[in-house]
DRENTOR-597256 format. One line per 3 residues: number of its first residue (from 1); their letters; for each residue x, y, z of C-alpha. Coordinates in steps of 0.5 Angstrom, whole numbers, plus 2048, in hexadecimal, padded with zeros to 3 digits. Each point is the difference from the previous one (the first is absolute). Example, Ala and Ser with C-alpha at 12.3 -4.5 7.8 and 13.67 -1.06 7.14 Angstrom:
% residues 2
1) as) 819/7F7/810 | 802/807/7FE
***
This chain:
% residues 184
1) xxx) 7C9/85E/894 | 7F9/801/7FF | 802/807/7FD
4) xxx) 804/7FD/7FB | 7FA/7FB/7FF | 7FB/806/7FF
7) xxx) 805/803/7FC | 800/7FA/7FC | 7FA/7FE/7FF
10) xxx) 800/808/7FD | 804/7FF/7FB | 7FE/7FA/7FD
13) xxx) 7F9/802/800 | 803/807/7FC | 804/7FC/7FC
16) xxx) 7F9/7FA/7FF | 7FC/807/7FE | 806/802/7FB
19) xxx) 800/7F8/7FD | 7F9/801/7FE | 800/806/7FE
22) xxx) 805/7FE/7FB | 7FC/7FA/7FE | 7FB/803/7FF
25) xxx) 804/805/7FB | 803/7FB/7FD | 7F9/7FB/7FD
28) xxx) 7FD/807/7FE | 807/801/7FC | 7FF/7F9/7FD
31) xxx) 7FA/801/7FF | 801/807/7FC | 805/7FC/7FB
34) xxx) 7FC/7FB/7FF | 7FB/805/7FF | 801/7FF/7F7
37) xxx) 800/7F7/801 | 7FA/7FC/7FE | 7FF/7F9/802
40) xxx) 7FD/7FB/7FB | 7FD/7F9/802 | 7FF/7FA/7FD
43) xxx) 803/802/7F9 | 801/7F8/7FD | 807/801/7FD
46) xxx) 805/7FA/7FD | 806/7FE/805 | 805/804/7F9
49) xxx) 7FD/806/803 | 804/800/806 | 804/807/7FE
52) xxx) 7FE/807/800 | 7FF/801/7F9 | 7FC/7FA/7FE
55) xxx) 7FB/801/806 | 800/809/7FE | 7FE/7FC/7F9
58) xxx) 7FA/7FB/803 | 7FE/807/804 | 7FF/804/7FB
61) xxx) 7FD/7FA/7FB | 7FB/800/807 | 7FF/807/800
64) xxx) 7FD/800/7F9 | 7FD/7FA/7FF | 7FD/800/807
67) xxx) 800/807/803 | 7FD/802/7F9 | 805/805/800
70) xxx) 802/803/7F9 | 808/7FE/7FE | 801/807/7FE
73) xxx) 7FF/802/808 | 804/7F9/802 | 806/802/7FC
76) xxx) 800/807/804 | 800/7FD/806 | 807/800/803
79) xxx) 803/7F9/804 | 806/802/805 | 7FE/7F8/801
82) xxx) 7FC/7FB/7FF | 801/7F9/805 | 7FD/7FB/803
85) xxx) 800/800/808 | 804/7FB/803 | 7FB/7FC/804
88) xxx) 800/7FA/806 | 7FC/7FB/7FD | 7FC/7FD/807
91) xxx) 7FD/7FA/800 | 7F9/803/7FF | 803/803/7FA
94) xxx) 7FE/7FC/7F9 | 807/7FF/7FC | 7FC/803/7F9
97) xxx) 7FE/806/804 | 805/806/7FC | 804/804/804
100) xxx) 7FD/808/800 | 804/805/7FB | 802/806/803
103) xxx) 800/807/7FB | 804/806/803 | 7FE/805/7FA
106) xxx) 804/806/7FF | 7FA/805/802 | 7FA/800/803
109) xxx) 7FA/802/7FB | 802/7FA/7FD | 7FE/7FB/806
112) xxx) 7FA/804/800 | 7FE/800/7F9 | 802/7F8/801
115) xxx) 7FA/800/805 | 7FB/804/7FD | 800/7F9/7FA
118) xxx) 800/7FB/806 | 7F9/800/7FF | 801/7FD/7FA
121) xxx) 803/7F9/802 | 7FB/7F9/800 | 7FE/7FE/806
124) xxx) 801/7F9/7FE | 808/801/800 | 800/802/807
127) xxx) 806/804/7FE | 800/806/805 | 804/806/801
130) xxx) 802/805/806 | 804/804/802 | 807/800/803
133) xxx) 800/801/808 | 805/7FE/806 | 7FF/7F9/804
136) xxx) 7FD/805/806 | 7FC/804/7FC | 7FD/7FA/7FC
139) xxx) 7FE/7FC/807 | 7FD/807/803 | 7FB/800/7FA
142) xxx) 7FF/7F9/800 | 7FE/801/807 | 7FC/806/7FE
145) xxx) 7FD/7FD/7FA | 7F9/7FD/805 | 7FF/807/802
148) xxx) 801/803/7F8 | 7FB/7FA/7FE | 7FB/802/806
151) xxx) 801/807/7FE | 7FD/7FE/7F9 | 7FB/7FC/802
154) xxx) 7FC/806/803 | 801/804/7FB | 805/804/804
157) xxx) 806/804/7FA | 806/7FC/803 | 808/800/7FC
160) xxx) 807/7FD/803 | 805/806/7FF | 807/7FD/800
163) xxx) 800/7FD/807 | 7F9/805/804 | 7F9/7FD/7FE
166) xxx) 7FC/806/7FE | 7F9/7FF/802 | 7FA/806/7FE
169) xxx) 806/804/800 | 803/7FF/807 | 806/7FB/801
172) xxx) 7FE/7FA/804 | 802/7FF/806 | 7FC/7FA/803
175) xxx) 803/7FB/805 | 804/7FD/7FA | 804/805/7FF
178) xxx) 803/800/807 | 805/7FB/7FE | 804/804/7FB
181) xxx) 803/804/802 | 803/803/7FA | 7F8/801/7FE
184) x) 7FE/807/7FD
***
């Protein structure tokens, strides 16, 4: 009997090691083919703008108006789609508060030529945009964002890449990362 449990216990810590393994791969491949998505926050649009084609027009009126992008450039731009993300409404949650729109461009110089006008946007509009991640990976930033912010703080060069915090040209690899076990 306790070879077989020996054997056992082998196996699962085997088959526990493959699982993760696996799990890893797969948040860097969700990762990867949200690699061209951009998240908008707090776009206040009608109720009548609840499918694609009207929230791609809202977003591309946005992108002129707020993100000062000329409409020759927006209308370059390729949307495979544009939609509202379907959100829980918590009771901490105002009701009036707009759902984030998400936007899977077709290739990924368009995100960045997005980025490079987010400058751009009033500040009194508290509209904001960010790039698409995985739950993991947007709660393993979250989580590092302290150590970023820190870095920053003591003039110290520090960057997310991804889903690894680059500080002064290292990956982090403080107590904080010990928790991830997908991490860089």
């Amino acid at each position: 009997m306790k070879t077989e449990l020996d054997n056992m216990k082998a196996k699962l810590l085997t088959v526990d090691q493959q699982l993760q393994k696996q799990t890893t791969r797969n948040i860097k491949i969700e990762g990867q083919s949200r690699r061209s998505n951009v998240k908008f926050f707090n776009v206040t649009v009608t109720e009548a703008t609840d499918n694609s084609y009207e929230t791609e027009k809202v977003l591309k009126q946005l992108l002129i108006n707020e993100l000062k992008m000329t409409e020759e450039v927006v209308d370059k731009l390729q949307f495979e789609r544009v939609h509202h993300i379907p959100t829980k409404r918590s009771s901490k949650m105002p009701i009036d508060k707009p759902r984030p729109i998400i936007a899977k461009l077709s290739f990924y110089k368009e995100k960045t030529s997005i980025f490079q006008h987010v400058k751009n946007i009033n500040s009194e509009l508290k509209i904001t945009v960010a790039d698409d991640y995985p739950k993991e990976i947007d709660e393993m930033r979250k989580a590092l964002l302290p150590v970023l912010k820190n870095a920053r703080k003591q003039k110290i060069p520090a960057a997310f890449n991804v889903d690894k915090l680059i500080v002064n040209g290292q990956i982090y690899r403080g107590p904080e990362t010990e928790k991830f076990s997908f991490y860089a």
